[in-house]
C-alpha positions in Angstrom: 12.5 -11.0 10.8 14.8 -8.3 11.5 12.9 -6.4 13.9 14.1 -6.2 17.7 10.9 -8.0 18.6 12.3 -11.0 15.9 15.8 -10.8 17.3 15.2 -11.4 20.5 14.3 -15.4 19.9 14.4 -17.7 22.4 17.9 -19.5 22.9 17.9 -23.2 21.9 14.5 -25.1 22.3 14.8 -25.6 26.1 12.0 -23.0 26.4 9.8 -24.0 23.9 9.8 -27.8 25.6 9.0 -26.4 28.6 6.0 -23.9 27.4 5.0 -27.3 25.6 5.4 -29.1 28.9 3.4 -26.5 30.6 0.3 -25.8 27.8 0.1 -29.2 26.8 -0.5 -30.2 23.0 -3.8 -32.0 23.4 -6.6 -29.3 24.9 -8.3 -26.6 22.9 -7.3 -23.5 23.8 -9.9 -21.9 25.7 -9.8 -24.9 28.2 -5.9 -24.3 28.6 -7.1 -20.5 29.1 -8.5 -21.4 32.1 -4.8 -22.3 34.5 -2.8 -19.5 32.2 -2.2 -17.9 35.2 -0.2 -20.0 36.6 2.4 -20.0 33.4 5.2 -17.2 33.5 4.9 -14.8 30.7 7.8 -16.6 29.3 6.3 -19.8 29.0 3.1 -18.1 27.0 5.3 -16.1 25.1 6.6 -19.8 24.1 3.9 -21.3 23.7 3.1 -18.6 20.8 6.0 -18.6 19.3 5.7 -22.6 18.7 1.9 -22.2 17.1 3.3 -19.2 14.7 6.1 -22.0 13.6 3.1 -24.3 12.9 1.0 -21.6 11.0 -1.5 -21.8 13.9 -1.6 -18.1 13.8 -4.6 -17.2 15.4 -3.3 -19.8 18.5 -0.3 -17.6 18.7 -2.2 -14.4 18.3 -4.2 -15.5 22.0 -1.2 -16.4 23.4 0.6 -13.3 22.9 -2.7 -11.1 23.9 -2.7 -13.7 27.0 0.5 -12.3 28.0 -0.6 -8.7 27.4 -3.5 -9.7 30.2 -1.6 -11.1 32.9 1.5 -9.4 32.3 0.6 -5.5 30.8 3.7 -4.2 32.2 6.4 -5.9 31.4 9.0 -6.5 29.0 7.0 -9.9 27.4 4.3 -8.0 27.3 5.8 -5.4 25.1 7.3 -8.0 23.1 3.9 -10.2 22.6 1.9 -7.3 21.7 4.3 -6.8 18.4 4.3 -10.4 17.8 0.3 -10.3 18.1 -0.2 -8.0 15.4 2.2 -9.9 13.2 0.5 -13.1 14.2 -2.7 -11.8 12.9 -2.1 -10.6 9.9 -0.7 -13.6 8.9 -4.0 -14.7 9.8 -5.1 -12.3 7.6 -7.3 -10.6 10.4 -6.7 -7.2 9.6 -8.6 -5.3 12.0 -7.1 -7.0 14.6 -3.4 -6.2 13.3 -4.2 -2.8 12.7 -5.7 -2.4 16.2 -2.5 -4.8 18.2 -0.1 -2.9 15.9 -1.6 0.6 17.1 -1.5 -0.1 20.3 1.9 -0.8 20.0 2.3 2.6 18.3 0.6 4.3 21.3 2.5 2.5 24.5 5.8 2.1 23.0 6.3 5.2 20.3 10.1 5.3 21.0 11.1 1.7 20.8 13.0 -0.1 17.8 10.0 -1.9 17.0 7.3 1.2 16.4 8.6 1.5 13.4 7.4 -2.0 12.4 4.7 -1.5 13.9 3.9 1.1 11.8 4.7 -0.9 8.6 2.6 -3.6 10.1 -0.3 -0.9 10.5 0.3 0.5 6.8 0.6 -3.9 5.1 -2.8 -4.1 7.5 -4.4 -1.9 4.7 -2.1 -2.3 1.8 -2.6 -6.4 1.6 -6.1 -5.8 0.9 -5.5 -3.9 -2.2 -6.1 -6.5 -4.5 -8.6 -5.3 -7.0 -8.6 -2.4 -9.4 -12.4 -2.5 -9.5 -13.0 -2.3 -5.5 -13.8 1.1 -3.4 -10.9 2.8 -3.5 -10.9 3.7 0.3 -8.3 1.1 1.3 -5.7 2.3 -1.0 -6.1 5.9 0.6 -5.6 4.4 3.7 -2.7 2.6 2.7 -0.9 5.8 1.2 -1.6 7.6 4.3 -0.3 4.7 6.5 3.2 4.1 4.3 3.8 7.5 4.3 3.9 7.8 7.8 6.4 4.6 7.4 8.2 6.9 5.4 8.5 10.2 7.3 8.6 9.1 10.8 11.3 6.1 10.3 13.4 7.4 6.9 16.4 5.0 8.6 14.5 2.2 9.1 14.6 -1.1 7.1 11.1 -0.6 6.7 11.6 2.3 5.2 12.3 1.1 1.4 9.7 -1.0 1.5 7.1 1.4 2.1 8.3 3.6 -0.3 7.6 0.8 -2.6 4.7 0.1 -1.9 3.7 3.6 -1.9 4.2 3.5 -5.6 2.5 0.5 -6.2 -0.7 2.1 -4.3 -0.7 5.3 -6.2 -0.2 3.3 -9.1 -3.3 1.6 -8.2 -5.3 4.3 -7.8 -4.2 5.7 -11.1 -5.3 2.5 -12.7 -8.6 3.3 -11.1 -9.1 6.4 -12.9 -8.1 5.2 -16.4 -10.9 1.9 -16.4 -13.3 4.3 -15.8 -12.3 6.8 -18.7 -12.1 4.0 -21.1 -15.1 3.6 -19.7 -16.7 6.4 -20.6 -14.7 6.6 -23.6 -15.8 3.8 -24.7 -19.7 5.2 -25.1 -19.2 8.0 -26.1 -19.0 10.2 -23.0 -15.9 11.8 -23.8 -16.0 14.6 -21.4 -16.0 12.4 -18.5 -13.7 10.9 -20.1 -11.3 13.6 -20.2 -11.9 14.5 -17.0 -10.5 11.0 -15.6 -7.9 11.5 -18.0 -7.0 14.7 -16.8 -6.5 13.4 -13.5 -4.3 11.0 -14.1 -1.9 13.3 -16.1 -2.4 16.4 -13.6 -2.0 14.2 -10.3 -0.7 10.4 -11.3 2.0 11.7 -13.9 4.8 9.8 -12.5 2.8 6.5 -12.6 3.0 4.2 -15.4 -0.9 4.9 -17.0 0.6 8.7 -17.9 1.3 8.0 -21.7 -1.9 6.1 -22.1 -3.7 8.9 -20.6 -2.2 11.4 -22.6 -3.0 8.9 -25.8 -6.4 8.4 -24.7 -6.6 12.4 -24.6 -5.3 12.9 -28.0 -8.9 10.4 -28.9 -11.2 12.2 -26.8 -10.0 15.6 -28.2 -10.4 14.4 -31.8 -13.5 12.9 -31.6 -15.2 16.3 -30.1 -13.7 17.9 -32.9 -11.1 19.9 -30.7 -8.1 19.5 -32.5 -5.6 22.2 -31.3 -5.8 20.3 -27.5 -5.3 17.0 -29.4 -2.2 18.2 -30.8 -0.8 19.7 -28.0 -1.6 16.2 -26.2 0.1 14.7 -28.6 3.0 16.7 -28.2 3.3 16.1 -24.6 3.3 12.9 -25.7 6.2 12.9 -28.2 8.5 15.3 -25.7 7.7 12.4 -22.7 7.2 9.3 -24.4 8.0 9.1 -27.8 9.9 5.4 -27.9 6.1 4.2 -26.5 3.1 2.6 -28.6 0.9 5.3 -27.4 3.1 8.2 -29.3 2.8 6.5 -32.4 -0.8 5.6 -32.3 -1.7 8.4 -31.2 0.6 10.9 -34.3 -1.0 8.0 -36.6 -4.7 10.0 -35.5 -3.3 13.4 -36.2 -1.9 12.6 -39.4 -4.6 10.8 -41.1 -6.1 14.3 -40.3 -3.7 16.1 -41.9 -2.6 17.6 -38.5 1.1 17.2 -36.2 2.0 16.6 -32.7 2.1 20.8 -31.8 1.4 22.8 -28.8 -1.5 24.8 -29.6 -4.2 27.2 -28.3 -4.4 28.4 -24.7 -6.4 25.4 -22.7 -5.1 23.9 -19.6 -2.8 21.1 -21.8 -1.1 24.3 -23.5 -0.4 25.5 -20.1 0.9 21.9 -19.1 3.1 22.1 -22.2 4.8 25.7 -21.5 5.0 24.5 -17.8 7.2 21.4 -17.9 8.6 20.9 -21.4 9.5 25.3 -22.0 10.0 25.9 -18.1 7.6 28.7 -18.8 5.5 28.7 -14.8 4.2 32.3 -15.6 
């Protein structure tokens, strides 16, 4: 790690004997829990440094809360509560992270390290992302979370990542919206369809799923007999994409029909046309 928090390691292992001196390796820890007052915040802050080296994560993640007990104001305690969020979502506990890495946010907003604790806040939502079928709540979450990454620390290291993963996430969400027009496309339901469609191209047109959509369109049109928005889907299409499978499937439709890739009629992909490929906003 990079962070202050991850810089700030202890020298040697001189320490870390000594927090093992002090803990002990045997007990469990709730019965070590019991005499933690009697450790400094140094020796805890040890202790949980050695059980996140051994993947005991949700050890660490007590220790460093322990230290946030006995010792809220100090300087370990500032340093523990980052390395508690961190600890726990590499135990994958999520809620916890969110909530360590928060408070964080809250006690410390000016530090070096609230800006990974920001990240930490935004990964908290963004790791469980995993599915394009799921409810689509923890990807909003995520955006909203990254962009704050991405506003309030533009210097930071973090930074790049989040804008990263921002993609990814809104990519995601636009691969929401396109299985369920293919969906409805699918059975016949060709106005909903469109409508998901739509979406993608009106709101998710720097993603990846924009030429599909705009293929998928060019289907939909055709097969409710609406051929001038077809076309001018299809020329969107050509303009944007042209080099991609989607262009020539989809001027394979037209011209079995006897029609062309051509902006026609007035409707809102028309008005999409004169917009971005003319420059025409009037």
């Amino acid at each position: 790690m990079k962070s202050g928090a991850f810089r700030m390691r202890l020298a040697g292992g001189a320490l870390l004997a000594l927090s093992l001196a002090a803990c002990g390796a045997g007990p469990g820890l709730d019965d070590r829990r019991v005499g933690m007052e009697s450790y400094t915040a140094e020796q805890i802050f040890g202790r949980g440094e050695y059980e996140m080296e051994e993947r005991n994560f949700e050890d660490a993640a007590e220790y460093f809360a322990e230290i946030e007990r006995l010792y809220p104001y100090s300087e370990w305690a500032q340093r523990a509560l980052i390395m508690q969020a961190f600890a726990q979502h590499s135990a994958r506990n999520y809620d916890e992270s969110r909530a360590a890495a928060q408070r964080y946010i809250d006690f410390y907003p000016t530090t070096e390290d609230a800006a990974y604790a920001q990240y930490l806040l935004a990964l908290s939502y963004y790791d469980q992302i995993d599915e394009i079928g799921r409810d689509q709540g923890l990807t909003f979450e995520a955006l909203q979370a990254l962009r704050q990454v991405i506003e309030r620390y533009p210097s930071s290291e973090y930074a790049k990542s989040a804008i990263l993963k921002f993609d990814l996430a809104f990519d995601h969400l636009a691969a929401k919206e396109m299985e369920v027009g293919r969906y409805y496309l699918k059975r016949d339901h060709f106005s909903a369809a469109i409508n998901r469609f739509r979406t993608v191209v009106e709101e998710f047109q720097t993603t990846s799923h924009t030429p599909e959509a705009l293929h998928r369109l060019v289907e939909a049109y055709l097969s409710l007999g609406l051929t001038d928005e077809a076309q001018t889907a299809a020329a969107i299409l050509g303009h944007n994409f042209r080099s991609t499978e989607w262009y020539e499937d989809s001027y394979q439709l037209l011209t079995k029909r006897g029609l062309e890739p051509r902006a026609r009629g007035d409707g809102w992909l028309a008005s999409l046309y004169r917009q971005t490929i003319k420059g025409d906003w009037l």
